[in-house]
One Martini backbone bead per residue (centre of mass of N, CA, C, O) as a GRO file, in nm:
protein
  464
    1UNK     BB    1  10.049  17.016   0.269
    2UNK     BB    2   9.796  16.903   0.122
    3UNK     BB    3   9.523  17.036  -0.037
    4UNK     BB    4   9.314  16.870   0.077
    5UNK     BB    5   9.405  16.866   0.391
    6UNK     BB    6   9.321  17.215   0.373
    7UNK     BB    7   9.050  17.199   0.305
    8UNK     BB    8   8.946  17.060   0.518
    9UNK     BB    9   8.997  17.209   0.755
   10UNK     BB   10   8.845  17.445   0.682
   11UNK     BB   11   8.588  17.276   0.706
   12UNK     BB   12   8.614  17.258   1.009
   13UNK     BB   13   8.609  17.555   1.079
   14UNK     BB   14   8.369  17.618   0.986
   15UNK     BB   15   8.186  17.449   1.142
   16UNK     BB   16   8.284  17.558   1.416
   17UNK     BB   17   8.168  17.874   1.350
   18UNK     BB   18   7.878  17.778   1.326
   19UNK     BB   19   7.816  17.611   1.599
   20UNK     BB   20   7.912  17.862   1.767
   21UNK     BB   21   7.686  18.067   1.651
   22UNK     BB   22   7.420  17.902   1.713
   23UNK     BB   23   7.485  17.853   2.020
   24UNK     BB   24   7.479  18.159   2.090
   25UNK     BB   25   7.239  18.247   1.930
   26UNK     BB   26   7.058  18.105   2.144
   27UNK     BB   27   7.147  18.218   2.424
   28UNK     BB   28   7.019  18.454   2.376
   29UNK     BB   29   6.729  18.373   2.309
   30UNK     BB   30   6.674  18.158   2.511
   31UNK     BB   31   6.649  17.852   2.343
   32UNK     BB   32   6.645  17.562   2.503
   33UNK     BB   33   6.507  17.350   2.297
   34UNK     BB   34   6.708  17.385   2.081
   35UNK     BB   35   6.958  17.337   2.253
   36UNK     BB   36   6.882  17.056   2.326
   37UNK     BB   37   6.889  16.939   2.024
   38UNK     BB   38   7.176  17.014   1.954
   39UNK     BB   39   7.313  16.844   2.193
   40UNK     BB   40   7.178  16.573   2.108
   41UNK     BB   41   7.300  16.565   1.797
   42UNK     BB   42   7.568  16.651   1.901
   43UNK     BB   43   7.819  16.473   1.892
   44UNK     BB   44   8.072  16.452   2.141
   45UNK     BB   45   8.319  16.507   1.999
   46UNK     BB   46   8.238  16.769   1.876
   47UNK     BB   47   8.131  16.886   2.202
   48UNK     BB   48   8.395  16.907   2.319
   49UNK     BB   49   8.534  17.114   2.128
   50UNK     BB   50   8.360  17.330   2.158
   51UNK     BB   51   8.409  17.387   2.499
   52UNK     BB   52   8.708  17.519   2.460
   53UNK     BB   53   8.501  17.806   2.316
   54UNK     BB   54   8.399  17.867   2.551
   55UNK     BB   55   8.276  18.016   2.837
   56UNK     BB   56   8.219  17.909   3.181
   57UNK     BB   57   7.910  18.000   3.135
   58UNK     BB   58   7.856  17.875   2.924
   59UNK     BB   59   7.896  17.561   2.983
   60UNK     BB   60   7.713  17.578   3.270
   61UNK     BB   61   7.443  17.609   3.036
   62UNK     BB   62   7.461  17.383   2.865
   63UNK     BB   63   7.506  17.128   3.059
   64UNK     BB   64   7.276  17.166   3.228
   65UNK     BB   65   7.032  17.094   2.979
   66UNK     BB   66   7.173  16.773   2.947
   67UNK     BB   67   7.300  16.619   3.216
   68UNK     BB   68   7.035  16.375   3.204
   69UNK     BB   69   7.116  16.237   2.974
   70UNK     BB   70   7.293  16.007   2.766
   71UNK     BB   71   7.501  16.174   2.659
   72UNK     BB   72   7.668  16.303   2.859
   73UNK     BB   73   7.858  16.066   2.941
   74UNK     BB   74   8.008  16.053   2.686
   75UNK     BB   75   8.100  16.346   2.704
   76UNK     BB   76   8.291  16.377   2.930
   77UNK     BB   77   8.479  16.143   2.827
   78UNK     BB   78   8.565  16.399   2.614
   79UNK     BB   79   8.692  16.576   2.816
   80UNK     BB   80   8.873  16.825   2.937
   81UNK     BB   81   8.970  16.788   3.253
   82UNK     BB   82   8.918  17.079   3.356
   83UNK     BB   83   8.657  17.087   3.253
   84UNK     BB   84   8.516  16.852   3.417
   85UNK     BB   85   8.575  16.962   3.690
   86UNK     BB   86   8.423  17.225   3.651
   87UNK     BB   87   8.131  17.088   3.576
   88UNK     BB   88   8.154  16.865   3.859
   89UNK     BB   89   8.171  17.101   4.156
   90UNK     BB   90   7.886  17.210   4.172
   91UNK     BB   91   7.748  16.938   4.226
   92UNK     BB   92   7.626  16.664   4.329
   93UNK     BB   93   7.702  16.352   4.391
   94UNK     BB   94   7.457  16.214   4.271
   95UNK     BB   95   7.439  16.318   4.040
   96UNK     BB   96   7.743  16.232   3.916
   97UNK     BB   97   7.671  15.951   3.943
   98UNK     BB   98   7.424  15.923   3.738
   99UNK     BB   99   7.640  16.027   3.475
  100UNK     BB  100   7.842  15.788   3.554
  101UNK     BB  101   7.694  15.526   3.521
  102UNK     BB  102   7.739  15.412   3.205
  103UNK     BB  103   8.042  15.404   3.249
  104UNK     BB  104   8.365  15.343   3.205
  105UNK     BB  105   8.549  15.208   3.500
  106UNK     BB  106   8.808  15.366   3.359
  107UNK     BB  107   8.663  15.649   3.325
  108UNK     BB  108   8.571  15.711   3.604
  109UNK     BB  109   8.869  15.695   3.765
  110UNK     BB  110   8.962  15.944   3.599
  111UNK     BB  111   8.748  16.134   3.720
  112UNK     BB  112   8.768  16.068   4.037
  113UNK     BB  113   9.099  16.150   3.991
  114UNK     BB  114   9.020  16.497   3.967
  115UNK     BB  115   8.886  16.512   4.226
  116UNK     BB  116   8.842  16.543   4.497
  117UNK     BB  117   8.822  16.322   4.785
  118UNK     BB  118   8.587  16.373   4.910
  119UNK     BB  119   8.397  16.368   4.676
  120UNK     BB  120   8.466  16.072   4.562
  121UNK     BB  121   8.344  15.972   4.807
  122UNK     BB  122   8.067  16.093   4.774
  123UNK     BB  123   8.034  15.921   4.524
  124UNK     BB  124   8.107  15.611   4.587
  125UNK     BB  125   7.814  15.623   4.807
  126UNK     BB  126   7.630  15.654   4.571
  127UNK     BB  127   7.675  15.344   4.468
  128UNK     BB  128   7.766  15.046   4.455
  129UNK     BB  129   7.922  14.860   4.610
  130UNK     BB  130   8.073  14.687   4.359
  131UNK     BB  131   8.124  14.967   4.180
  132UNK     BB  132   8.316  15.108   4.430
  133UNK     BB  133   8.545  14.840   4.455
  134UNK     BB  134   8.632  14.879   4.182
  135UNK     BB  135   8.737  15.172   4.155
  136UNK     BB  136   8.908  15.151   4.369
  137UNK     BB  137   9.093  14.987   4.284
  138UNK     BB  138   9.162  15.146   4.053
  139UNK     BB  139   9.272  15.425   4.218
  140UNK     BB  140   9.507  15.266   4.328
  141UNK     BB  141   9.616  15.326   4.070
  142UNK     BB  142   9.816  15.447   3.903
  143UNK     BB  143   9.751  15.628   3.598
  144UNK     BB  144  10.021  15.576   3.414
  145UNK     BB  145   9.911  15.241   3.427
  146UNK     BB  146   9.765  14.979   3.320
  147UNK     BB  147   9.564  14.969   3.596
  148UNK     BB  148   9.441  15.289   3.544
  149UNK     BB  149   9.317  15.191   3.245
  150UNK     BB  150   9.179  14.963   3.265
  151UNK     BB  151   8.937  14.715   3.246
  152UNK     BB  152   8.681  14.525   3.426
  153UNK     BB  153   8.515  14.442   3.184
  154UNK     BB  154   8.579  14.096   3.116
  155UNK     BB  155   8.589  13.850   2.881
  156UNK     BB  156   8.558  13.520   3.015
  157UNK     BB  157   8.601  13.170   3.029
  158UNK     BB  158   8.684  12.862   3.031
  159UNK     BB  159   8.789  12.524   2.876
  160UNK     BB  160   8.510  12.378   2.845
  161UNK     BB  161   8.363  12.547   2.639
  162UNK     BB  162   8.209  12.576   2.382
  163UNK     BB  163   8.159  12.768   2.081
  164UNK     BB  164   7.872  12.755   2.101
  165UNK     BB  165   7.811  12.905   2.381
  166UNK     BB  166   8.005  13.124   2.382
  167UNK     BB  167   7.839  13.292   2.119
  168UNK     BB  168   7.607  13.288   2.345
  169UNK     BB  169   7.739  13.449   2.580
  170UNK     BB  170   7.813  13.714   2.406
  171UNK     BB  171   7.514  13.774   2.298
  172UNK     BB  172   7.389  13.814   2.586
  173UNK     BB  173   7.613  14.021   2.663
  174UNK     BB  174   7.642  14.375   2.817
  175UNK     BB  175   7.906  14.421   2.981
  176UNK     BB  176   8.146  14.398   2.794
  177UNK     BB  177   8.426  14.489   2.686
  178UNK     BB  178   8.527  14.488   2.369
  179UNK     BB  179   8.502  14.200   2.215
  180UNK     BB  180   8.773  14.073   2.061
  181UNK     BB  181   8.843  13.869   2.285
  182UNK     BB  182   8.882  13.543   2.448
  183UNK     BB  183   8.932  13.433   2.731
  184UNK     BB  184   9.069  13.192   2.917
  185UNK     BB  185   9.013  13.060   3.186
  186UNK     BB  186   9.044  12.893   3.542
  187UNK     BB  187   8.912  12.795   3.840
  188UNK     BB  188   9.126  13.110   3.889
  189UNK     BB  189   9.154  13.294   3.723
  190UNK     BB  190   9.346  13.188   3.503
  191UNK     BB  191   9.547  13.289   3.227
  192UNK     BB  192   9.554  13.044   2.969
  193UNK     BB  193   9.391  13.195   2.677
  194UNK     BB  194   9.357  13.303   2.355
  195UNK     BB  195   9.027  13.356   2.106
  196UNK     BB  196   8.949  13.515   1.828
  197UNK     BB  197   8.666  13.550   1.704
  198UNK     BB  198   8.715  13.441   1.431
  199UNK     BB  199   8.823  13.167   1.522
  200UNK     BB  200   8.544  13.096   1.663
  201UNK     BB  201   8.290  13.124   1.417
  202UNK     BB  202   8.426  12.865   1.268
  203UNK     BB  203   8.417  12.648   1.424
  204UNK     BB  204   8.264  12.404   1.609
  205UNK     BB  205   8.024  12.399   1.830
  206UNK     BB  206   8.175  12.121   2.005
  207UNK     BB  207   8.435  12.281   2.049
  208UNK     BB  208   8.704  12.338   2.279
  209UNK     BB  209   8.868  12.623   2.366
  210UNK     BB  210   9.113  12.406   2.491
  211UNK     BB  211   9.220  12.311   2.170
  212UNK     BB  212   9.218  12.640   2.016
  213UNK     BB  213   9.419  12.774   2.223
  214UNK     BB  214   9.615  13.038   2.275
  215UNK     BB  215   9.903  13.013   2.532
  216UNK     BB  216  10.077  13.239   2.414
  217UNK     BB  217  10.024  13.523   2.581
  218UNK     BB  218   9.976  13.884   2.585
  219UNK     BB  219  10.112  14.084   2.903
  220UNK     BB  220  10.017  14.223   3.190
  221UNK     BB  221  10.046  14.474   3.444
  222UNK     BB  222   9.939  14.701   3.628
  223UNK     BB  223  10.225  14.858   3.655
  224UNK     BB  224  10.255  14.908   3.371
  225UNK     BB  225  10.325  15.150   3.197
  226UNK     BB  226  10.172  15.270   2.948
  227UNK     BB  227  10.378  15.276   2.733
  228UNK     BB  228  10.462  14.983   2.733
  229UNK     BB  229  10.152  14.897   2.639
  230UNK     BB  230  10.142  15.040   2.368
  231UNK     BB  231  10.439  14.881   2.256
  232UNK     BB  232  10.272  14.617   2.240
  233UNK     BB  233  10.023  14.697   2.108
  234UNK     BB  234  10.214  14.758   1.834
  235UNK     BB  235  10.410  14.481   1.814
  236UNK     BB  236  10.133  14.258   1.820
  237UNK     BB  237   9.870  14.379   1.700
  238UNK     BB  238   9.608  14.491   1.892
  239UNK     BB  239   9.307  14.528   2.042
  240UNK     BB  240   9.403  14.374   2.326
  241UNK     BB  241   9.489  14.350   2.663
  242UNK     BB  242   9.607  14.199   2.912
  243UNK     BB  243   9.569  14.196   3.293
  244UNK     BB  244   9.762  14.098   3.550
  245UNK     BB  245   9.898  13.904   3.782
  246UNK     BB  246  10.158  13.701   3.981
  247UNK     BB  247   9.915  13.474   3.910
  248UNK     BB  248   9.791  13.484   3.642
  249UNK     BB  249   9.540  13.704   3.727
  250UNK     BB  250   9.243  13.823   3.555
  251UNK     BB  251   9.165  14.180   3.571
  252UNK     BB  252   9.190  14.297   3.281
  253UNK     BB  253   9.163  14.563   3.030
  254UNK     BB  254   9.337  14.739   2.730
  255UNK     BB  255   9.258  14.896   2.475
  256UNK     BB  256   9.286  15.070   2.166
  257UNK     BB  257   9.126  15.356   2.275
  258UNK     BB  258   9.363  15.396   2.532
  259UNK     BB  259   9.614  15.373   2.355
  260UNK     BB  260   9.563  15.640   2.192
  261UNK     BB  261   9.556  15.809   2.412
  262UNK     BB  262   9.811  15.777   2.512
  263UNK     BB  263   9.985  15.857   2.266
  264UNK     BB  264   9.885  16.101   2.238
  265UNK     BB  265   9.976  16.217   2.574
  266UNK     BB  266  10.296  16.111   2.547
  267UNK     BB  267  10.323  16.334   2.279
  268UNK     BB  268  10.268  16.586   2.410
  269UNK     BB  269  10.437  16.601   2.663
  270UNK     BB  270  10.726  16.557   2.438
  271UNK     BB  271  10.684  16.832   2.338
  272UNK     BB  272  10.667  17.010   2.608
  273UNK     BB  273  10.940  16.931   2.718
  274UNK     BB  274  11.148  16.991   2.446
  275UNK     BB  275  11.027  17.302   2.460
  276UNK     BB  276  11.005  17.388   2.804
  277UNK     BB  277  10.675  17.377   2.882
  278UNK     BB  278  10.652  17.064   3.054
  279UNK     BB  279  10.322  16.860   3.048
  280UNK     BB  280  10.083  17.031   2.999
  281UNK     BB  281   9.813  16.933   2.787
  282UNK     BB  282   9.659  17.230   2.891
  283UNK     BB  283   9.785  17.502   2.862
  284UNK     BB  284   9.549  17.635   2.657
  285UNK     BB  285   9.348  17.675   2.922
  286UNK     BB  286   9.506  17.857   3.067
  287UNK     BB  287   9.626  18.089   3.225
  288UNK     BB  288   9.825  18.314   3.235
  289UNK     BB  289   9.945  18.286   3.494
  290UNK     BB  290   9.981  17.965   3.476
  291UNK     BB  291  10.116  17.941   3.233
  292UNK     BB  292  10.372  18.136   3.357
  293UNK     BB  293  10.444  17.951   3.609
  294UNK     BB  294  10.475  17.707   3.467
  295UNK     BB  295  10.745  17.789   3.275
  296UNK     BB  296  10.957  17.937   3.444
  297UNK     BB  297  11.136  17.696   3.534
  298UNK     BB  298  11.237  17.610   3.217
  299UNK     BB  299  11.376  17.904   3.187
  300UNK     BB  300  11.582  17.898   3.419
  301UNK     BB  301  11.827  17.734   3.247
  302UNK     BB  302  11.842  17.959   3.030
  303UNK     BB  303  11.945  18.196   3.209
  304UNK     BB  304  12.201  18.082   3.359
  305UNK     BB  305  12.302  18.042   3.112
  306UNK     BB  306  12.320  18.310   2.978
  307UNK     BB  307  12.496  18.428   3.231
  308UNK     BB  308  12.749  18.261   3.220
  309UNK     BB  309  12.831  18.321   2.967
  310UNK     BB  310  12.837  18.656   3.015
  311UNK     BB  311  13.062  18.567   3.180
  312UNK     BB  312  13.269  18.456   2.983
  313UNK     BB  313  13.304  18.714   2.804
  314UNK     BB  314  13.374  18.907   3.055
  315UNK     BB  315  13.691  18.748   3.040
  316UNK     BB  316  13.662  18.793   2.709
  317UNK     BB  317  13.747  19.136   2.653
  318UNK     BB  318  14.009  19.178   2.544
  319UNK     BB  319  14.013  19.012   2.297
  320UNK     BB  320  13.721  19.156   2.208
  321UNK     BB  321  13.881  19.455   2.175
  322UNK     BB  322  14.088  19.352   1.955
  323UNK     BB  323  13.881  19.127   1.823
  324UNK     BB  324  13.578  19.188   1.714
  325UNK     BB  325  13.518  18.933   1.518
  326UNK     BB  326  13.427  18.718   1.691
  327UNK     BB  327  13.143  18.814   1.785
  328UNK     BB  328  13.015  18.739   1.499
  329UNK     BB  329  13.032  18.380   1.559
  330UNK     BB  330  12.866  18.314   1.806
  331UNK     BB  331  12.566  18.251   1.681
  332UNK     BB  332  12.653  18.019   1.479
  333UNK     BB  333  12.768  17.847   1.702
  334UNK     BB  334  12.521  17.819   1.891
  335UNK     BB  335  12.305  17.729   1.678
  336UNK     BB  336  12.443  17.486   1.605
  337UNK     BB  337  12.454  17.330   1.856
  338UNK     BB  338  12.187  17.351   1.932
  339UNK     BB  339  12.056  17.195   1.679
  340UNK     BB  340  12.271  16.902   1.699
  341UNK     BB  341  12.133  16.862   1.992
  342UNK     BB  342  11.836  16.821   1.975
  343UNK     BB  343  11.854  16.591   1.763
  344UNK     BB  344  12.010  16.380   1.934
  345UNK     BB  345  11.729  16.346   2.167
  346UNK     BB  346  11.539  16.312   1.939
  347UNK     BB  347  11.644  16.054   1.864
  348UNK     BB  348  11.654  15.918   2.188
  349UNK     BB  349  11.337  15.958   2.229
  350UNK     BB  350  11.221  15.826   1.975
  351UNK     BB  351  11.338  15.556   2.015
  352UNK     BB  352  11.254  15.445   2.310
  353UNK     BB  353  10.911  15.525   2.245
  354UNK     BB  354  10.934  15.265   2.002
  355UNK     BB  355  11.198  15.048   2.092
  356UNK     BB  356  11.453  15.071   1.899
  357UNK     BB  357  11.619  15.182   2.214
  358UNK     BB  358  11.812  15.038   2.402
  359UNK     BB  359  12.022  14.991   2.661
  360UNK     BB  360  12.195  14.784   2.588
  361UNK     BB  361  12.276  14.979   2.293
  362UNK     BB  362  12.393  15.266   2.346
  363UNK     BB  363  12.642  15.236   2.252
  364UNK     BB  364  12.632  15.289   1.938
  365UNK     BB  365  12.456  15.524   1.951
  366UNK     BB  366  12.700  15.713   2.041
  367UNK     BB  367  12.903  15.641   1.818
  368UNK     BB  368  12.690  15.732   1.575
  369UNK     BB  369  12.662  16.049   1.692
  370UNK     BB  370  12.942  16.123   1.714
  371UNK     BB  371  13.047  16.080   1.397
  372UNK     BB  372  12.843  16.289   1.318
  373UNK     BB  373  12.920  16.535   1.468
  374UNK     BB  374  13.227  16.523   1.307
  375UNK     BB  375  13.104  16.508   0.996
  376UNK     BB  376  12.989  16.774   1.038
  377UNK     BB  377  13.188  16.976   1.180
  378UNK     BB  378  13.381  16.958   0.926
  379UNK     BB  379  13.221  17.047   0.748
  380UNK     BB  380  13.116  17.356   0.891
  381UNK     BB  381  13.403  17.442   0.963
  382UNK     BB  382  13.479  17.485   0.681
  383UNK     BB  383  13.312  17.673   0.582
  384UNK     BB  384  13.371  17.885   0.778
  385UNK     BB  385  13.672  17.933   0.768
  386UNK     BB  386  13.614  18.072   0.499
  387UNK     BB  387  13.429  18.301   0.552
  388UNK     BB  388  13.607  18.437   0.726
  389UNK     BB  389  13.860  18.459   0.513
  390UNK     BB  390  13.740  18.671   0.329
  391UNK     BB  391  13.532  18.851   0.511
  392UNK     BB  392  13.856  18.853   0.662
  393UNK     BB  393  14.101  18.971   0.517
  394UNK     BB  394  14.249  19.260   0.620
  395UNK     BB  395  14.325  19.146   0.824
  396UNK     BB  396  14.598  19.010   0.947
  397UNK     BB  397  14.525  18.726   1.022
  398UNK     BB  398  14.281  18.493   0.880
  399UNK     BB  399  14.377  18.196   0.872
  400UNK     BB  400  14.349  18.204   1.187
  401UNK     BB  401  14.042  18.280   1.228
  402UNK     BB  402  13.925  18.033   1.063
  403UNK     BB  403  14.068  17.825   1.243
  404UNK     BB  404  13.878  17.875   1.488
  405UNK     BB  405  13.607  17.889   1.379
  406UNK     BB  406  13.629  17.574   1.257
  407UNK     BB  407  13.705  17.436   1.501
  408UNK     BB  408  13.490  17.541   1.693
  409UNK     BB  409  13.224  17.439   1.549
  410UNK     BB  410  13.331  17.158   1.594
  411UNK     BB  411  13.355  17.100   1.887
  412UNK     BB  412  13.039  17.193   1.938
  413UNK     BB  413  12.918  16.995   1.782
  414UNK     BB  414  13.034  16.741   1.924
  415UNK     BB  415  12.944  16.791   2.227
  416UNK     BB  416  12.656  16.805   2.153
  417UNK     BB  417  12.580  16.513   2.024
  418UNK     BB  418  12.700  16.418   2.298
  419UNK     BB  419  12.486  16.511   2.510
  420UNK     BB  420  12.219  16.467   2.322
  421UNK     BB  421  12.270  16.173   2.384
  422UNK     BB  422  12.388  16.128   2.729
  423UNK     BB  423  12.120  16.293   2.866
  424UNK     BB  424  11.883  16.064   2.782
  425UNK     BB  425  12.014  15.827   2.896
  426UNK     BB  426  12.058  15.888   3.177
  427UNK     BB  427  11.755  15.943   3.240
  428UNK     BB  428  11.690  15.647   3.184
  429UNK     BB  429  11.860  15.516   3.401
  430UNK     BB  430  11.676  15.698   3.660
  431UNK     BB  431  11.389  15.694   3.569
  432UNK     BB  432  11.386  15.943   3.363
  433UNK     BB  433  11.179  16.133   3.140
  434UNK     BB  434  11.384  16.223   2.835
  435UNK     BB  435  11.235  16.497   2.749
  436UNK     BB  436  11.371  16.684   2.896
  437UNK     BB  437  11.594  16.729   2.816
  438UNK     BB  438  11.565  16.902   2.509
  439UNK     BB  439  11.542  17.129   2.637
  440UNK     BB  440  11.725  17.376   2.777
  441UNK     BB  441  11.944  17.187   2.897
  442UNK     BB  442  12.087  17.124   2.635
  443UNK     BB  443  12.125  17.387   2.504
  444UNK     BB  444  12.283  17.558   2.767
  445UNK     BB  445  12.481  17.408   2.763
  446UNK     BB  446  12.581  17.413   2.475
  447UNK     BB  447  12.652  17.720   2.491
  448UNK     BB  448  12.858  17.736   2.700
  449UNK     BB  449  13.058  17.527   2.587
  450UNK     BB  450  13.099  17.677   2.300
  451UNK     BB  451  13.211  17.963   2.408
  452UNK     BB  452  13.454  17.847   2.574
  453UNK     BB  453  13.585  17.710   2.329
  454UNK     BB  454  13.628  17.922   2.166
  455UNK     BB  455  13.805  18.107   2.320
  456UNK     BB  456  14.005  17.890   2.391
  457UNK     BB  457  14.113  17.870   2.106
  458UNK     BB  458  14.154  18.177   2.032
  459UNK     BB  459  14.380  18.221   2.280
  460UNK     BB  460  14.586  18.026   2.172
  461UNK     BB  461  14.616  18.092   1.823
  462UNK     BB  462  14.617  18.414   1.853
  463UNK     BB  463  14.862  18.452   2.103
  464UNK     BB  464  15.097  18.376   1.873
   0.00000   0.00000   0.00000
């Protein structure tokens, strides 16, 4: 971390305990007017980051004071959803309707999927016809598919509409998301072509769209998984991706800003599934409780494993009461194998999600994975065999400990990077999310048969 963005950190830090002190001290004072006033000037993305450190009381007193502004709306939909729910749950249908009225089509449905059924639905009975039955749809789709990201209000002409016209409907239009490109349909609103604004506005005014649009868009399925439309816009470089369906009819895009959070959101999930904590986003707002329930259950792999393993050491009891040198060399062999089992997990998990390694090419990288896995093995088996040898110089023979440990650690390595490889590929052909491997999973296999190893290496070489 560079000097400079250790001070911008420390100033944000700082920011954020100025702010977080003067609205504590204003609601001690019951200052309504000035705490309205500081909730309405303060960014709403700076004011969702602040309720993070309220406590539910203070939430529900400060929402509560500007919940009918115009800023509460967007504020809204930069909260943590745990949050949302919590502020949003004891209001009524109607509140709820006319807070969320002003929100995007596709935040909308993403916040009326995080409350109960019977709610959602006597907020959209509260909705106007057309508004309601567009959630509907929305709501309809996965959450984390194209579907449930895209946005109802896609700004789209004919192909005989001219470029002056284009350029004078685009500026009286009120309602389209984030108009980046112009999209063509025909008269069956079937995706024709796509034209960036910056191409329009150079036109001849009296030139048609159908003359200069690119006619080979890229798009999505509504089924398509978020990850998927992220790999997309970020390999041709969008601003929006359009979604159709399989008649390739215009339903919707799904913009840059719904991509960013998509990235952010699957960048956390597979971080805390490497590290065996889950897949939920909001970790540190759950309570001990809860925090300790999500947790329990991926640690419970790691209990097994050391169960196991613990059986295996009491099978070789006897070995380690005559040589207890052995013991010495176990956290050395478990640890390097377990931790050049998690790099190669990381790297075809890290591979699969920027689209570097396909399934058709797993053959090379399972064998570029064995090759560097046998020659980290044999660089520091040979390290370690020398270290065995000279610190147990004085035992009967040192040569044969060396050798064990040696071979030992070369085989642990060897046997991780092929697990750490072969089972987020396994879970990726299973089509199930490759992140959970590196958690528990590969690491407690991997110490079991590291240590399973050792000693039949150990029996073998020592016992003659």
């Amino acid at each position: 971390m560079t000097a400079g963005t250790f001070g911008k950190r420390q100033m944000l830090e700082t920011e954020i305990k100025v702010l977080l002190d003067t609205f504590r001290r204003l609601m001690r004072r019951r200052a309504r007017t000035n705490l309205h006033k500081l909730l309405t000037k303060t960014h709403p993305a700076d004011l969702s980051l602040l309720f993070r450190y309220f406590n539910e009381l203070e939430r529900s007193t400060l929402f509560n004071l500007f919940k009918d502004t115009p800023q509460a709306t967007e504020f809204i939909s930069e909260l943590d959803d745990s949050i949302i729910v919590e502020l949003l749950e004891p209001l009524e249908p109607i509140e709820i309707g006319h807070i969320l009225t002003e929100i995007s089509s596709d935040d909308m449905a993403d916040i009326l999927n995080l409350l109960p059924e019977e709610k959602a639905t006597a907020i959209l009975d509260t909705l106007k016809k057309e508004e309601s039955e567009e959630l509907e749809e929305l709501m309809a789709y996965p959450e984390d598919s194209a579907g449930g990201i895209m946005s109802l209000d896609v700004f789209s002409l004919p192909g005989t509409t001219q470029a002056g016209d284009a350029i004078k409907t685009i500026q009286e239009s009120e309602d389209a998301e984030m108009v980046f490109y112009l999209y063509v349909t025909d008269e069956s609103n079937r995706l024709s072509g796509v034209i960036s604004l910056r191409e329009l506005v150079t036109l001849s005014p009296t030139t048609e769209l159908s003359n200069i649009m690119t006619h080979d868009v890229v798009s999505v399925t509504p089924e398509t998984d978020q990850e998927e439309v992220a790999r997309h816009v970020s390999k041709y470089n969008l601003l929006a991706i359009p979604v159709v369906d399989k008649d390739n009819t215009l339903l919707g895009i799904v913009t840059v800003d719904d991509i960013v959070d998509v990235i952010r959101e699957e960048a956390s999930e597979d971080f805390l599934q490497m590290a065996g904590v889950g897949k939920d986003r909001e970790i540190l707002l759950k309570s001990t409780w809860e925090n300790a329930r999500l947790r329990l259950p991926w640690l419970f792999a790691s209990w097994v494993g050391g169960t196991i393993a613990a059986f295996i050491i009491g099978k070789f009891e006897n070995m380690l009461e005559n040589l207890v040198v052995l013991a010495a060399f176990i956290p050395v062999i478990v640890g390097m194998g377990g931790n050049i089992g998690t790099q190669s997990s990381t790297i075809i998990i890290r591979g699969f999600a920027t689209g570097r390694i396909q399934l058709a090419q797993v053959g090379k990288v399972i064998l570029k994975e064995i090759r560097v896995g046998v020659l980290l093995g044999v660089f520091y088996g040979f390290l370690l065999g020398i270290v065995a040898y000279f610190k147990f110089f004085d035992i009967s023979d040192p040569f044969l400990l060396g050798l064990v440990v040696g071979l030992s650690i070369c085989a642990s390595m060897l046997i991780a990077t092929s697990i750490g490889t072969l089972v987020p590929i396994f879970l990726r052909k299973l089509n199930v999310d490759p992140a959970i491997a590196s958690g528990p999973f590969v690491t407690t296999s991997v110490d079991v048969l590291g240590i399973f190893i050792y000693f039949i290496i150990a029996a073998l070489i020592l016992s003659h």
